[in-house]
Steps between C-alpha positions, in 0.01 A plus 500: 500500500249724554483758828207748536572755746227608644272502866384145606071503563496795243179489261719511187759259652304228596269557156862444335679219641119349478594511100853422445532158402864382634711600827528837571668652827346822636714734722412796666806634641899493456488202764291296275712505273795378684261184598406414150580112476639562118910424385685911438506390137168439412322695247223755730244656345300796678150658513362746768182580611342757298461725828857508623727780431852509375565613855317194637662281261839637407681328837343154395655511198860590572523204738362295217785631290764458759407145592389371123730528183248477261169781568252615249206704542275806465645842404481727798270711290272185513457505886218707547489933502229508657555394811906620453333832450319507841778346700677810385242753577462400865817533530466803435162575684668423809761761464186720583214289644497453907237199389446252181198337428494254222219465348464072415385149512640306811606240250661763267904450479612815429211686691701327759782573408462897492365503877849316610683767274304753721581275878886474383564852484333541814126678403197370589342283234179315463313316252141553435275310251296839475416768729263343722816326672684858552555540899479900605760420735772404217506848365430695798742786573647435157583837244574283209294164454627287181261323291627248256340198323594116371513507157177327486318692711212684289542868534155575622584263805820777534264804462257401749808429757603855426144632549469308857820639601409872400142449700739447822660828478555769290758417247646615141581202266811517289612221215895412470648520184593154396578318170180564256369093444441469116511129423288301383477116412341378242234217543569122381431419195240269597305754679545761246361265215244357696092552456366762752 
């Protein structure tokens, strides 16, 4: 049996259940899995969505472990860096920001996912698309303003949110250290064989 954790209306959720031939149970949360209509000792299979952390996704699959005797599925080091990488580093902005603004698509999981990081330790954090949707008022009276991006979000997009935010008053910009991102992934064979 196959279970795809994962957030239901997501892009790359819908745009994979729309492929899998076969039933397939989706869960976002420890709760879904207790409501699963499948017998303890079935075989369960796994996937996540590419954008979910092992943070996001490491809850999910305990319970899946607990309730099911018989679990495969993707190494942690499968579950994507990327966005593991950011979760960690607003964690760490917050220590030191008195405001958060991710930089994202609406749609975007973990762009999401980073501004609720931000609201749960109790700082200020919005989402913005790009910088024509920052509000003066969100960063007003704050020393330290943290900027932080989905991992999709094209770093020009993140530049120009920086320069909009230094136009409202005068500021210094500082980077956080944070794990250097090196990997790549190869294209498909298909592609890379493929005519231009």
């Amino acid at each position: 049996m196959l279970v795809f954790i994962g957030h239901d209306g997501h892009p790359e959720v819908e745009g994979t259940l729309g492929q899998i031939d076969g039933e397939i149970h989706l869960v976002e949360d420890e709760e879904d899995v207790d409501k699963l209509p499948i017998k303890p000792d079935t075989p369960i299979a796994y996937i996540t969505q590419t954008t979910l952390s092992v943070d996001d996704t490491r809850g999910v699959i305990a319970a899946l472990h607990r309730r099911f005797s018989d679990v495969v599925g993707p190494d942690v080091r499968d579950i994507c860096y990327a966005t593991q990488n950011r979760q960690t580093a607003v964690r760490e902005l917050c220590e030191l920001a008195d405001v958060i603004i991710v930089v994202g698509a609406r749609n975007s999981s973990n762009s999401n996912r980073l501004r609720e990081i931000g609201e749960e330790v109790g700082i200020p954090s919005y989402l913005v698309a790009d910088s024509s949707e920052i509000d003066p008022q969100w960063v007003r009276g704050a020393a330290v303003v943290g900027v932080t991006a989905g991992a999709s979000a094209p770093e020009i997009v993140v530049e120009e949110v920086v320069q909009a935010l230094s136009a409202l008053a005068p500021s210094e910009v500082s980077v956080l250290d944070g794990p250097e991102e090196t990997v790549s992934f190869r294209l498909p064979a298909e592609l890379r064989n493929s005519p231009a």
